[in-house]
C-alpha positions as CSV (number, residue, x, y, z in Angstrom):
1,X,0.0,0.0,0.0
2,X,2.9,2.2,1.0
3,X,4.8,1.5,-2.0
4,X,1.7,2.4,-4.1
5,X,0.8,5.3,-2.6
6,X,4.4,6.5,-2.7
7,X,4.4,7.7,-6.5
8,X,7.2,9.5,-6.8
9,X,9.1,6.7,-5.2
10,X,11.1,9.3,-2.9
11,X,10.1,7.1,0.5
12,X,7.6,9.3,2.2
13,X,4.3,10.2,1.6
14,X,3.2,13.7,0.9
15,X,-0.5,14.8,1.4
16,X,-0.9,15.0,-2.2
17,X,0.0,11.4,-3.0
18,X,-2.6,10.3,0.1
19,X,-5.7,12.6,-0.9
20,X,-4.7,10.9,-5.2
21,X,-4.3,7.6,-4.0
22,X,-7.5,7.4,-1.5
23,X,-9.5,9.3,-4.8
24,X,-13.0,7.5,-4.6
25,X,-12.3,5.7,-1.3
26,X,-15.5,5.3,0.8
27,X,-13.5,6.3,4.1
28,X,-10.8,8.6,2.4
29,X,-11.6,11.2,4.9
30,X,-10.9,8.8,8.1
31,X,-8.2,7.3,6.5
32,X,-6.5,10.6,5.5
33,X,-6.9,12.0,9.3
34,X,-5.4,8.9,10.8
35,X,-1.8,9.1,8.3
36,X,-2.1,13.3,9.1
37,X,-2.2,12.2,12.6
38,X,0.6,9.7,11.8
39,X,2.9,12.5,11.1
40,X,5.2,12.3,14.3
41,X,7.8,14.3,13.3
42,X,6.0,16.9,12.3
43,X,7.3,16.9,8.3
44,X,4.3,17.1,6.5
45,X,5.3,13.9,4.7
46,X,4.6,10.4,6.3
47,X,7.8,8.4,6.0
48,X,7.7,4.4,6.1
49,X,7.7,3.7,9.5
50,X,4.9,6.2,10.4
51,X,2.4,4.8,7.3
52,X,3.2,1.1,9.4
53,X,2.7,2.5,13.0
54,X,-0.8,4.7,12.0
55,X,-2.1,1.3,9.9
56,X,-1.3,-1.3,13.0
57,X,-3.0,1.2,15.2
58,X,-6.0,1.1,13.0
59,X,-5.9,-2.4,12.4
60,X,-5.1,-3.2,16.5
61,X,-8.3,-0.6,17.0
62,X,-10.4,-2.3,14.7
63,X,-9.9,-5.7,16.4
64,X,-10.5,-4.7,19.8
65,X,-13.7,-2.9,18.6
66,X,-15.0,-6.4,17.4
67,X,-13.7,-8.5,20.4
68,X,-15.6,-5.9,22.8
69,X,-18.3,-6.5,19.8
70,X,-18.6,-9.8,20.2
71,X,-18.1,-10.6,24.1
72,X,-20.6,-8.3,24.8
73,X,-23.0,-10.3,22.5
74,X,-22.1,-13.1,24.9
75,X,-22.5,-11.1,28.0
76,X,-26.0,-11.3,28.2
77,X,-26.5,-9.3,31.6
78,X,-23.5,-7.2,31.0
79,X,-21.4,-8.5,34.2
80,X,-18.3,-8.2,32.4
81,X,-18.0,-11.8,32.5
82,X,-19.4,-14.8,30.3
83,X,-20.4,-17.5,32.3
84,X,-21.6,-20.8,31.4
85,X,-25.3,-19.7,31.1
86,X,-24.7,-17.4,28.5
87,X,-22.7,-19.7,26.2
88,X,-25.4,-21.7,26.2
89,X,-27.9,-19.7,25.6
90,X,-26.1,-18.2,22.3
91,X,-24.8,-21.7,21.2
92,X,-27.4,-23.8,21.5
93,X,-30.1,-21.9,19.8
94,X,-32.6,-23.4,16.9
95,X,-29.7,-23.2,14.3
96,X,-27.4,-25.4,16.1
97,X,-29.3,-28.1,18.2
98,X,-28.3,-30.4,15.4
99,X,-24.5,-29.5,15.8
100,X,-23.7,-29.3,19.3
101,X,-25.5,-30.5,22.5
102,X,-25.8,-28.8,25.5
103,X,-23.9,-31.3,27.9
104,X,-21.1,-30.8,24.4
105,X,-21.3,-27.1,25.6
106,X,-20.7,-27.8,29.4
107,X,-18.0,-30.0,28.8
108,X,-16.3,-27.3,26.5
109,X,-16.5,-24.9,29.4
110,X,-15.3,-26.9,32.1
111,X,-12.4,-28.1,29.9
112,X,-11.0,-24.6,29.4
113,X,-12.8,-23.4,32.9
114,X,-9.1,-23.1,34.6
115,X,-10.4,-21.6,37.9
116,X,-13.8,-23.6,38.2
117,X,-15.6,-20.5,38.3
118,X,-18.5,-20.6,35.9
């Protein structure tokens, strides 16, 4: 992406080679706030290491946005916990009675249940 972006080949990234290259993005305008913010030296061009460090933050962001996503679909009565209630309750709907069993559930969770807490 760097590489791409980088058309003059001279190793950074100006703000004209960004706003050209994200031309007709759907999120141009987040994506060219987080490399402006990316700008650590305070050049105005967004060398190699920068363009890596802004797009792992993004991608590190965007993960722990679905994680918290998803275990809060699991905790049900937002404890801040998932306990063995609540896995069953999302696992062994309709859609996967044929698949898994409930005692299949249980044993799942005291296998990987360390502590024995629930």
């Amino acid at each position: 992406m760097f590489l791409a972006l980088d058309v003059n080949g001279d190793g950074t990234l100006s703000l004209e080679e960004i706003e050209v290259g994200l031309r007709g993005k759907a999120n141009k305008e987040q994506i060219l706030q987080l490399l402006q913010a990316a700008d650590t030296d305070g050049s105005g061009d967004i060398n190699y290491t920068e363009f890596i460090a802004a797009t792992i933050g993004a991608n590190l962001y965007m993960n722990e946005a679905y994680l918290r996503q998803v275990f809060n679909m699991f905790d049900k009565d937002k404890s801040g916990s998932i306990d063995k209630d609540e896995v069953v309750a999302l696992i062994s709907g309709e859609q996967m009675q044929n698949i898994v069993t409930k005692e299949a559930i249980e044993q799942c969770i005291a296998d990987i249940d360390a502590n024995g807490d629930g």
